[in-house]
MARFI-777049 format. One record per residue (C-alpha): residue in three letters; y, z, x; residue number from 1. Coordinates in steps of 0.001 Angstrom, whole numbers. Layout:
! MARFI-777049
+------+---------+---------+---------+------+
! resn !      yy !      zz !      xx ! resi !
+------+---------+---------+---------+------+
!  ala !       Y !       Z !       X !  NUM !
...
+------+---------+---------+---------+------+
//
This chain:
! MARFI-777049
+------+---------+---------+---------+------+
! resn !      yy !      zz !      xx ! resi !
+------+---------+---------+---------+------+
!  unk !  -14741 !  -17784 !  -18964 !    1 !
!  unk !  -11862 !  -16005 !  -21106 !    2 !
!  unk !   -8956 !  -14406 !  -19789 !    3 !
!  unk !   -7305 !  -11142 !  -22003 !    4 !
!  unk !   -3966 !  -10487 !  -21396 !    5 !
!  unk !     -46 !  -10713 !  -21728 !    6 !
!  unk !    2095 !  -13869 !  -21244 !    7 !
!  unk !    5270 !  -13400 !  -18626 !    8 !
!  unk !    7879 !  -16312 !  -17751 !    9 !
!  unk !    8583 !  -15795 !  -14442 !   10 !
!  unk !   11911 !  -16119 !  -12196 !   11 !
!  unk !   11056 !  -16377 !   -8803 !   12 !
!  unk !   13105 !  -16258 !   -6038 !   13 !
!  unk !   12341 !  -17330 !   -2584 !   14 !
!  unk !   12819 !  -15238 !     556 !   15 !
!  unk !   15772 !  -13168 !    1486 !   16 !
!  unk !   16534 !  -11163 !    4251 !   17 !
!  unk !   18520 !   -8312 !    1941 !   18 !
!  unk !   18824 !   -6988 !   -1365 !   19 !
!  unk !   22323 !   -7329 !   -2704 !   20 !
!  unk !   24177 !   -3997 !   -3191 !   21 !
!  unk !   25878 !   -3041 !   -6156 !   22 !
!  unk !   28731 !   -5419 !   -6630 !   23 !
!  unk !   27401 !   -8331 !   -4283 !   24 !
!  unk !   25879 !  -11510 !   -4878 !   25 !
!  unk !   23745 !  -13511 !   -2390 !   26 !
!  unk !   22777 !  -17062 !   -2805 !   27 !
!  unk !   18658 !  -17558 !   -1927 !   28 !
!  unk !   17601 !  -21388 !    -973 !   29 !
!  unk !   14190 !  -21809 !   -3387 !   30 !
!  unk !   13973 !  -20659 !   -6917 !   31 !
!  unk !   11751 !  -21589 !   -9584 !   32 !
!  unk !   10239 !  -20889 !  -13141 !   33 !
!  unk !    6813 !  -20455 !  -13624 !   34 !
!  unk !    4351 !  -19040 !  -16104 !   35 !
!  unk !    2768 !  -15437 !  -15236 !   36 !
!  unk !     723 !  -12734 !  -16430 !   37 !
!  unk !   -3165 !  -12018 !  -14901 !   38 !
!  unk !   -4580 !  -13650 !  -17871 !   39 !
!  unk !   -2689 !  -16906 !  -17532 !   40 !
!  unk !   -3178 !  -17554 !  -14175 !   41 !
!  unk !   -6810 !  -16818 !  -13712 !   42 !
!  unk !   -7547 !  -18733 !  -16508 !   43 !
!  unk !   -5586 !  -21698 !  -14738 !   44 !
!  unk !   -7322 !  -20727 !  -11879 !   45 !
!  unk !  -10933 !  -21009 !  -13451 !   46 !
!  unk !  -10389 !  -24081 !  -14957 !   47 !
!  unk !   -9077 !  -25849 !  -11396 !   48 !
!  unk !  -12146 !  -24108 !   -9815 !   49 !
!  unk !  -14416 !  -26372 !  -12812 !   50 !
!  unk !  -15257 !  -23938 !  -14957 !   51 !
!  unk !  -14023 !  -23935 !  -19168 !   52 !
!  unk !  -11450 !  -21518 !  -19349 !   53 !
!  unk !   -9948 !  -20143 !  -22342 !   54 !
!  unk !   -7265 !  -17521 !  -22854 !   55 !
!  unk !   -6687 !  -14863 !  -25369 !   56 !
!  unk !   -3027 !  -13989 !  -25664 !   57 !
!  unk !     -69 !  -13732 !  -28111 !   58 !
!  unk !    2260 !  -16383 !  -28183 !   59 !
!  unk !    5800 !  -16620 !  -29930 !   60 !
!  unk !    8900 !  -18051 !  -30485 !   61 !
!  unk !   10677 !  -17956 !  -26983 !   62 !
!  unk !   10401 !  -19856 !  -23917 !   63 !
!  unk !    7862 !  -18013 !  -21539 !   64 !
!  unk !    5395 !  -18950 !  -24657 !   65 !
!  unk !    6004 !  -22748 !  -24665 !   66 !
!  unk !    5771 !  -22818 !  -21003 !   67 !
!  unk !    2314 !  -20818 !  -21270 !   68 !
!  unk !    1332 !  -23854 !  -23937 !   69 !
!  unk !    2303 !  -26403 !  -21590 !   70 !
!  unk !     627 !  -25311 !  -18677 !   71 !
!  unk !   -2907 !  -24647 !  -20965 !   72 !
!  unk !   -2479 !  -28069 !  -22186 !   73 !
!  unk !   -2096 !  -29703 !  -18697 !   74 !
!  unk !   -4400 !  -27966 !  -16771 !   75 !
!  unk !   -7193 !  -27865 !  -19854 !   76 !
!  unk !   -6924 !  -24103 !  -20665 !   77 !
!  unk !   -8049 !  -23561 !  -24165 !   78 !
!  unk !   -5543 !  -21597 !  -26062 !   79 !
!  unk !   -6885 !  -21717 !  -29535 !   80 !
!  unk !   -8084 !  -18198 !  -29479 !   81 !
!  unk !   -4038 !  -16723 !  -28724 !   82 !
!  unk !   -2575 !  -15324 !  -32142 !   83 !
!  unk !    1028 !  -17259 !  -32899 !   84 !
!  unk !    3579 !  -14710 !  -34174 !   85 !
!  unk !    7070 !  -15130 !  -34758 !   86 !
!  unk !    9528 !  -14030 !  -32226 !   87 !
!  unk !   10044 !  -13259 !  -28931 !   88 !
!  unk !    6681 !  -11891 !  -27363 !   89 !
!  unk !    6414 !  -13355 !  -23503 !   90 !
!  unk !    7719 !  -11145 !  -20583 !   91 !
!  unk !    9999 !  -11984 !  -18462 !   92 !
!  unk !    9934 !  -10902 !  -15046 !   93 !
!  unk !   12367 !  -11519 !  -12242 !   94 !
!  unk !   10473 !  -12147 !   -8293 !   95 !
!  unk !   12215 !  -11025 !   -5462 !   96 !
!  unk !   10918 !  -12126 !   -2232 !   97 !
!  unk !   12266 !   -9897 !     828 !   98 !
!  unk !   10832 !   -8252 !    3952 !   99 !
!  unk !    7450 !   -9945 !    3759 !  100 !
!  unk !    6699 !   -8900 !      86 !  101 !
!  unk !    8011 !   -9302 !   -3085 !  102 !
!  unk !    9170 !   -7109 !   -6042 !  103 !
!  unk !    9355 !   -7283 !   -9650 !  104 !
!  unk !   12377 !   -6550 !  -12431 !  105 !
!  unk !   10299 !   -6840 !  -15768 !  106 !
!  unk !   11061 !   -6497 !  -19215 !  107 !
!  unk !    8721 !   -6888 !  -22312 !  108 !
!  unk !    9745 !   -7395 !  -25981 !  109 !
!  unk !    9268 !   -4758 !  -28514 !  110 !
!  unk !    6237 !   -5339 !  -30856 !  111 !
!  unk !    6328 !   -4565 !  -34165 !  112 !
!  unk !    4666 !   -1301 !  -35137 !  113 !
!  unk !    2706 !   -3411 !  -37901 !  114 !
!  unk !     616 !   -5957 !  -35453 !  115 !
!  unk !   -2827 !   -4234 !  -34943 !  116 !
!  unk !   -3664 !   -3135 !  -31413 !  117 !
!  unk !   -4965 !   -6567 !  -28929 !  118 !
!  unk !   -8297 !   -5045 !  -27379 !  119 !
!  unk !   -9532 !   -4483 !  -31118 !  120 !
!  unk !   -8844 !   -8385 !  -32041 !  121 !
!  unk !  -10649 !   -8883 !  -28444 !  122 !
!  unk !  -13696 !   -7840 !  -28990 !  123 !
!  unk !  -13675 !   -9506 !  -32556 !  124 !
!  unk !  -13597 !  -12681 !  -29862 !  125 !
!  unk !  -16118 !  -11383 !  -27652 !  126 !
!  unk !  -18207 !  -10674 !  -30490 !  127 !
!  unk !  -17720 !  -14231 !  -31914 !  128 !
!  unk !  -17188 !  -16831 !  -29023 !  129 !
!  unk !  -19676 !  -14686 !  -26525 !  130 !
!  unk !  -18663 !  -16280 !  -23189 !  131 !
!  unk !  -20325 !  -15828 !  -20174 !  132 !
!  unk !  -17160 !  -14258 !  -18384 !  133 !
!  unk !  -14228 !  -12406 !  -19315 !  134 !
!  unk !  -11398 !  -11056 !  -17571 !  135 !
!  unk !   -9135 !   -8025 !  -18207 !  136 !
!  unk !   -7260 !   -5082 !  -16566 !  137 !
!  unk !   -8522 !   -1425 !  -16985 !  138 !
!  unk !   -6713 !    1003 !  -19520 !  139 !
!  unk !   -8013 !    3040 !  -21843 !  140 !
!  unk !   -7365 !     855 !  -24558 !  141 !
!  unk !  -10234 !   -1763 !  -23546 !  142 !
!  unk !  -13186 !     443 !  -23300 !  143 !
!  unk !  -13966 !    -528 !  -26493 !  144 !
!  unk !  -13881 !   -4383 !  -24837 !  145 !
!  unk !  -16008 !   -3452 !  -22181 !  146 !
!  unk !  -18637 !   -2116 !  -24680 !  147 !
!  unk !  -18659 !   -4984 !  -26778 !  148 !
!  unk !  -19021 !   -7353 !  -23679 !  149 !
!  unk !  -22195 !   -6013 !  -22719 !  150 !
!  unk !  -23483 !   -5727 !  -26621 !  151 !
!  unk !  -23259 !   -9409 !  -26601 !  152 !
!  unk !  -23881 !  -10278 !  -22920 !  153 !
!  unk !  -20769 !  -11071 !  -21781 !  154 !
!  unk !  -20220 !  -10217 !  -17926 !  155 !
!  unk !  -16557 !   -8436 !  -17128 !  156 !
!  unk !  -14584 !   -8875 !  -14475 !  157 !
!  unk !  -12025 !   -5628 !  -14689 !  158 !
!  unk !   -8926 !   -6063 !  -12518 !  159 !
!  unk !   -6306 !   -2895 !  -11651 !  160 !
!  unk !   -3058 !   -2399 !  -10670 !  161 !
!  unk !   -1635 !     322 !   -8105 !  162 !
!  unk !     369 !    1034 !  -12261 !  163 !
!  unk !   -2839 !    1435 !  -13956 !  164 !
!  unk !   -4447 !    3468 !  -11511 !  165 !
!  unk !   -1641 !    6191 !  -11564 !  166 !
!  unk !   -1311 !    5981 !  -15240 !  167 !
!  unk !   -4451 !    6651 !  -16133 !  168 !
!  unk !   -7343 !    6642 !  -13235 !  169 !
!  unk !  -10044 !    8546 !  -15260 !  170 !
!  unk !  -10036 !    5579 !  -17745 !  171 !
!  unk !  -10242 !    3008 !  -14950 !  172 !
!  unk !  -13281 !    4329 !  -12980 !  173 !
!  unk !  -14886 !    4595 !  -16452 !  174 !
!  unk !  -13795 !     947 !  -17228 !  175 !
!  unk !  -15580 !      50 !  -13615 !  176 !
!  unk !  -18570 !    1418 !  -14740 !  177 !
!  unk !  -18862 !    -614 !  -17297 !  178 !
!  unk !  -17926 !   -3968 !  -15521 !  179 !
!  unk !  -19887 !   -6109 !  -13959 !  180 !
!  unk !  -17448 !   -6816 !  -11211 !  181 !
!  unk !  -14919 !   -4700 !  -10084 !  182 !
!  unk !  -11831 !   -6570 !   -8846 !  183 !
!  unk !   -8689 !   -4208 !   -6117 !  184 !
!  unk !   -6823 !   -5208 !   -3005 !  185 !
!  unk !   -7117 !   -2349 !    -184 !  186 !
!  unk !   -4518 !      77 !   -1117 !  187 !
!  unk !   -5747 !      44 !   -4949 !  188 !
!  unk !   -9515 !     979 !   -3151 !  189 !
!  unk !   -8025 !    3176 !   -1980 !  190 !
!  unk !   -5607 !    4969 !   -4291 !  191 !
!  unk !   -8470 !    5033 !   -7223 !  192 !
!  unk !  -11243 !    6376 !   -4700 !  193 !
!  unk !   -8601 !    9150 !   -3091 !  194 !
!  unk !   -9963 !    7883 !     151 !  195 !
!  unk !   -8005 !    6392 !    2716 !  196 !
!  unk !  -10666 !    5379 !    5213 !  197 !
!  unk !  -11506 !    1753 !    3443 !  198 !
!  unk !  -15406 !    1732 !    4129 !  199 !
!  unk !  -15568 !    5485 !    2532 !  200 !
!  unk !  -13545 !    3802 !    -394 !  201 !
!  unk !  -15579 !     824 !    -967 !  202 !
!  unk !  -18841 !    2892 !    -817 !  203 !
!  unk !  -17540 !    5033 !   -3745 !  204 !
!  unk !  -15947 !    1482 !   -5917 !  205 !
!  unk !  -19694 !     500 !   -5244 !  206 !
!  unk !  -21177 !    3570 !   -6450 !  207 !
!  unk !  -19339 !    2787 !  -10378 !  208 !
!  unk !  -19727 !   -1024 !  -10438 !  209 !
!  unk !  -22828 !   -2708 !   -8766 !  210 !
!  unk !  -20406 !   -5493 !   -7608 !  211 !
!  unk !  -17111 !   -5097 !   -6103 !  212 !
!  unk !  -14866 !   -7642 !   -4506 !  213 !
!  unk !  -12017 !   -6201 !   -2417 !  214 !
!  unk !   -9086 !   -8510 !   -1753 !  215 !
!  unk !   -7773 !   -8406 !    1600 !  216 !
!  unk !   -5157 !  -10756 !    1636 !  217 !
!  unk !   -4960 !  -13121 !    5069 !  218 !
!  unk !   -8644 !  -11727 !    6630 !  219 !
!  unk !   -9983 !  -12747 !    2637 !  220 !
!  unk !  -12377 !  -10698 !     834 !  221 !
!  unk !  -14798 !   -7704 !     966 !  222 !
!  unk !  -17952 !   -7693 !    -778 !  223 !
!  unk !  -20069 !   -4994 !   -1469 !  224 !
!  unk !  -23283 !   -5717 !   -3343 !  225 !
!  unk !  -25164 !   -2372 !   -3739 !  226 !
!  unk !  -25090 !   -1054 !     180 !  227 !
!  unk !  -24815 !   -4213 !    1448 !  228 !
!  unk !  -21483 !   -5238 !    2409 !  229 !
!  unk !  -20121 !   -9063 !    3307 !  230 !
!  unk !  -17164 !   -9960 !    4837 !  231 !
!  unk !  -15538 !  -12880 !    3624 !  232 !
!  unk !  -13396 !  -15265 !    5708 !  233 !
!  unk !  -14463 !  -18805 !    4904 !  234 !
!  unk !  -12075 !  -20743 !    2027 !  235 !
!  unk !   -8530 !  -19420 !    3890 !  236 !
!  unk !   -6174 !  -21880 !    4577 !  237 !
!  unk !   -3131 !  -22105 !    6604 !  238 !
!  unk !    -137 !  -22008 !    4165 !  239 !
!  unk !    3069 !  -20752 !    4926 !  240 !
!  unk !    3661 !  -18099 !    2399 !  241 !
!  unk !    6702 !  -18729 !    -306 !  242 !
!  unk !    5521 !  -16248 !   -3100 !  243 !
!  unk !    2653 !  -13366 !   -3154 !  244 !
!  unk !    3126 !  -13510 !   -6626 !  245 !
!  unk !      50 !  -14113 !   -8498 !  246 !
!  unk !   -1925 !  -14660 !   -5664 !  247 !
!  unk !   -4610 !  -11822 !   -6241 !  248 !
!  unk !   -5149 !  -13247 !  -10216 !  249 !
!  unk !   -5459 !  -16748 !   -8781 !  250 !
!  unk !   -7851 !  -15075 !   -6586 !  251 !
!  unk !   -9874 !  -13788 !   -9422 !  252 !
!  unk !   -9955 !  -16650 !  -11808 !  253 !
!  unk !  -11568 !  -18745 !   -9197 !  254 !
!  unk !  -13942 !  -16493 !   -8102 !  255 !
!  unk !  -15051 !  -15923 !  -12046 !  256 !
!  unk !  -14580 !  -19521 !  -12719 !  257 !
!  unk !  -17354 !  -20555 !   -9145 !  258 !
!  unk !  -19335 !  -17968 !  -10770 !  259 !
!  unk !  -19455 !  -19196 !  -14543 !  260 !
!  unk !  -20223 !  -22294 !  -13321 !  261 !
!  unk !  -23187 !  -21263 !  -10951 !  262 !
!  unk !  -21727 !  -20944 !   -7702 !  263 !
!  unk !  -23619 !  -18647 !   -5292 !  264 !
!  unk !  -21486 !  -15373 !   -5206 !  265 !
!  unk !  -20541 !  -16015 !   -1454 !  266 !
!  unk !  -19693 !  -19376 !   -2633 !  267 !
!  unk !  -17539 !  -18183 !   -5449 !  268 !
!  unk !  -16042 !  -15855 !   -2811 !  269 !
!  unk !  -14683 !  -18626 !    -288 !  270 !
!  unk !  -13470 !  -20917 !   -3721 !  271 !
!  unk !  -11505 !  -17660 !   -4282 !  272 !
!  unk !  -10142 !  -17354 !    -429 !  273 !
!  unk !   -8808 !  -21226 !    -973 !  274 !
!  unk !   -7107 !  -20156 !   -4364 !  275 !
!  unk !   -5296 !  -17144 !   -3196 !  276 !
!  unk !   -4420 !  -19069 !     -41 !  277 !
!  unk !   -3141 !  -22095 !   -2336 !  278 !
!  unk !    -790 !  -19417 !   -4071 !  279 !
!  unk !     644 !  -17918 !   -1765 !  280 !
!  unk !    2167 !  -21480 !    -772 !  281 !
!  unk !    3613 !  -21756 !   -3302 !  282 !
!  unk !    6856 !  -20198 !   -6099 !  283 !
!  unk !    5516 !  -18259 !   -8665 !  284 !
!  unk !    2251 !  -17215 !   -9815 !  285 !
!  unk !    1141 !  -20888 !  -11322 !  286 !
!  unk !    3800 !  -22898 !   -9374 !  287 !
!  unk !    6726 !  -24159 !  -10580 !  288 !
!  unk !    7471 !  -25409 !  -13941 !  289 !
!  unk !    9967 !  -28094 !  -15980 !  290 !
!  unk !   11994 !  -26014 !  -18363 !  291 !
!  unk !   14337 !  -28365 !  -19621 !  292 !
!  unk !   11821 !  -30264 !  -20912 !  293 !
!  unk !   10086 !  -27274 !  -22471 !  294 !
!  unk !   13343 !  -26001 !  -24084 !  295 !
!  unk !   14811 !  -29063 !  -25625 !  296 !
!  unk !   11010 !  -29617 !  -27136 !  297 !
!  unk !   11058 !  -27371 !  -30207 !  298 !
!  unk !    7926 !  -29462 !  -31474 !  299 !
!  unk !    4778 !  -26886 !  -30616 !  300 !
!  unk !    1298 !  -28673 !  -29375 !  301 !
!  unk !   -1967 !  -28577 !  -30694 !  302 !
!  unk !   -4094 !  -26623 !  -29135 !  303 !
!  unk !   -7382 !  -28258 !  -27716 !  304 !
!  unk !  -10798 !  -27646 !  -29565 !  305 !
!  unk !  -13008 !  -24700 !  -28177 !  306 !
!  unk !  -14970 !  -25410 !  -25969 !  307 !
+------+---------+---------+---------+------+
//
């Protein structure tokens, strides 16, 4: 499988009971770094589930991109198909974890107006490497991905955000028409559908995509297959949660991962349950990282062959 997408170096802080105020400072117990990003971490994801993962990204000249090389190179992600620019191109993103949940302070470098557009050089890769998976999030600017995909038989799995959806929803429910899988967590169901009963939602997500897999957090996953609809509980473990972050993508890349590899899709679906359990037990999307060693090594690896 291939995973499209951005590269973020996370800061994630454990739980808190407040927010500090303007002026204050609060000290929080657990704090890590860790790489982020949906296309990182189900690609890490799909490669511990068995499969061979690969990731499509841009990587630069700053430390959220050496970390990303790291963790490819330890955990067997191929990276060879990620353009190398100079500069500063990795996200960083701040995780606050408070009152259950956790939120985000984000920023992401300026691109220069020069570099063509990503989904374009995407579907160059679809159209050369032809995996049997690939994931990416709905915008309008991957329609042209999703087209090329099936030209070459390349199965989708198209993730959303609550973000997406309210930017630009027309584009997404035409992106989840052309997926093979359609990838939300309940309130995104529900947001994208304008329903708010969940069946009634689901029954619409199933009417645009002939698979969709809701994500339901600690009961696990929905399925809906056509009309026929499967819950999923088998695969959840007992963690005790330290980070939501990057739990839904960790989700995803194993269930694409099972599924590259042959798994049943009720199979795939509990390897996904244990993967989004596994994350939630731990800081940060991937877990948590070395940076001093990844700092004071200015030497950049080789990426592994293709696969």
């Amino acid at each position: 499988m291939l995973s499209f997408g951005s590269v973020f170096l996370e800061i994630a802080f454990g739980h808190t009971d407040q927010l500090p105020r303007p002026g204050e400072e609060i000290y929080i117990d657990s704090f890590a770094f860790s790489c982020g990003g949906g296309a990182v971490t189900s690609a890490v994801a799909a490669s511990r589930a068995g499969a061979s993962a690969g990731l499509a990204t841009v990587l630069g000249d700053d430390l959220g991109s050496r970390l990303a090389e790291r963790l490819c190179l330890a955990e067997g992600v191929d990276f060879s198909l990620s353009r190398r620019v100079e500069g500063a191109v990795a996200g960083i993103t701040v995780v606050l974890n408070y009152d259950g949940d956790r939120a985000f302070i984000s920023h992401m470098p300026h691109r220069s107006a020069g570099e063509g557009p990503e989904p374009k050089r995407w579907a160059e890769i679809l159209d050369q490497v032809r995996p049997s998976w690939a994931y990416l999030h709905a915008s309008p600017d991957v329609l042209g991905v999703l087209r090329k995909a099936r030209e070459v038989g390349t199965k989708v799995a198209l993730d959303v955000t609550l973000e997406e959806i309210e930017a630009f929803p027309e584009a997404v429910i035409e992106c989840a028409r052309l997926a093979a899988l359609f990838l939300s967590n309940e309130e995104e169901l529900r947001r994208i559908t304008g329903s708010v009963d969940f069946d009634e939602a689901l029954g619409t997500a199933a009417s645009w995509c002939p698979l969709v897999v809701a994500k339901r957090g600690r009961d696990g996953a929905t399925v809906a297959e056509g009309r026929a609809v499967t819950e999923v509980a088998d695969g959840l473990l007992d963690v005790e949660v330290e980070d939501l972050t990057g739990t839904g993508d960790a989700f995803a890349g194993a269930l694409i991962g099972s599924l590259a590899k042959g798994a049943g899709l009720f199979e795939a679906v509990t390897a996904a349950n244990a993967a989004g359990s596994e994350a939630a037990g731990r800081l940060g999307a991937t877990g948590p990282l070395d940076v001093p060693e990844v700092w004071s090594g200015r030497q950049k690896p080789k990426p592994p062959p293709l696969k």
